[in-house]
C-alpha positions as CSV (number, residue, x, y, z in Angstrom):
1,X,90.7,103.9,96.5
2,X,88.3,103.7,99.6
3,X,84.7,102.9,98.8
4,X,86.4,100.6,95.7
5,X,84.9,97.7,95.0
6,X,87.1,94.6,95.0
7,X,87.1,91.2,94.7
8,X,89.2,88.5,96.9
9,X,90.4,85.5,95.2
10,X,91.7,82.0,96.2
11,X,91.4,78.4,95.4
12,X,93.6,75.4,94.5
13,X,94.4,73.4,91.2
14,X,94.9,70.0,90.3
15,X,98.2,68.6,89.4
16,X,97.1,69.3,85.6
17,X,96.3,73.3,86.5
18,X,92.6,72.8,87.0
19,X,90.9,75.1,89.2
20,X,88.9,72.4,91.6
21,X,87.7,75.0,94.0
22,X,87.4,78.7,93.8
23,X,86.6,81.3,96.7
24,X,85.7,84.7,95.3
25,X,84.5,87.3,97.9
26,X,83.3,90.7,97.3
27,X,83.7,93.6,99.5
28,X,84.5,97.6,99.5
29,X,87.7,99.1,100.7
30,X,87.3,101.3,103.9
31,X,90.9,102.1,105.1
32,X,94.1,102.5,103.0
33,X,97.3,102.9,104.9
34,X,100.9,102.7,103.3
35,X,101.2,99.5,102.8
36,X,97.8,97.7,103.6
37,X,94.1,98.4,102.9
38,X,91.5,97.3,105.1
39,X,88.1,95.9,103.6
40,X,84.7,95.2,104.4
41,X,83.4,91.9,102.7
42,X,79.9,91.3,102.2
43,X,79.6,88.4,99.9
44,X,81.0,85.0,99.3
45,X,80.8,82.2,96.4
46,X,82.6,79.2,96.1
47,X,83.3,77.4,93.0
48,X,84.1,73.6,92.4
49,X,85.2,72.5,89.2
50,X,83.6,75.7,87.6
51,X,80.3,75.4,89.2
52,X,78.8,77.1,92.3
53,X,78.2,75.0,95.1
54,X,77.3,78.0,97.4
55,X,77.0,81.5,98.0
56,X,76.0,83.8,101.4
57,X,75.8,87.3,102.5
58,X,78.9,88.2,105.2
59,X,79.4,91.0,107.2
60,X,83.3,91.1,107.9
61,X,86.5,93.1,107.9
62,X,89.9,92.5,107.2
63,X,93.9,94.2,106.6
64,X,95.3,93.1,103.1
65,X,99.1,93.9,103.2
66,X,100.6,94.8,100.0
67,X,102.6,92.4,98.2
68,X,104.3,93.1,95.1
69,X,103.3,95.5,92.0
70,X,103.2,93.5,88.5
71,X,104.1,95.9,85.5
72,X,102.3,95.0,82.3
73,X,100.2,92.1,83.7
74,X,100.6,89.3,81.2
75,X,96.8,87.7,81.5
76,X,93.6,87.8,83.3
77,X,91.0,90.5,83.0
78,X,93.9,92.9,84.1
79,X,96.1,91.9,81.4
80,X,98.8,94.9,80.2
81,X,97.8,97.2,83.2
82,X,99.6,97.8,86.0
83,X,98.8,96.3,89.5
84,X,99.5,95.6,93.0
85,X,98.5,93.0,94.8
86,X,97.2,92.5,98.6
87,X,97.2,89.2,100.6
88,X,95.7,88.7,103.4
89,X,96.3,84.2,104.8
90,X,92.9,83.7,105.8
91,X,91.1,85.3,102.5
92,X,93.3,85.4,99.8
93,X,94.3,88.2,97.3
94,X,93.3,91.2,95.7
95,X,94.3,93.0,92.7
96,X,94.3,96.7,92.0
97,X,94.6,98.3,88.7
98,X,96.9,101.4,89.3
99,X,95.9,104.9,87.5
């Protein structure tokens, strides 16, 4: 898993379960211990209402502690794979596809 590419996700929805704004950062993983990882982010875009208002460069790190595993994911790009999934309360989560 270290030198993986991931991608951090957050945002809020509407009372009608909207997305209104998106974060979506993009970093490598550099450490993995038990039950966190540790990554290095390097790039951030945030979305309103499905378009991009902005995106920089970042040079940051950051322990994700694991949260749960999902069996069979039920949607998203990861949809019938098996995952875990990392939080972190400042940058949001991550999901892992497990071998």
């Amino acid at each position: 898993m270290i030198n993986e590419m991931v991608q951090i996700y957050s945002g809020n929805t509407s009372r009608d379960g909207m997305f209104i704004y998106e974060k979506f950062i993009t970093g490598t993983v550099v450490k993995v211990n038990k039950k966190s990882i540790r990554v290095h982010m390097t790039h951030v875009k945030y979305v309103t209402n499905g378009r991009i208002v902005c995106e920089h460069d970042m040079n940051e790190e950051a322990t994700f502690t694991f949260w749960k595993t999902i069996e069979n994911r039920q949607f998203g790009k990861n949809a019938g794979e098996t995952v875990s999934l990392y939080k972190n309360k400042d940058y949001g989560i991550i999901e892992i596809v497990m071998g």
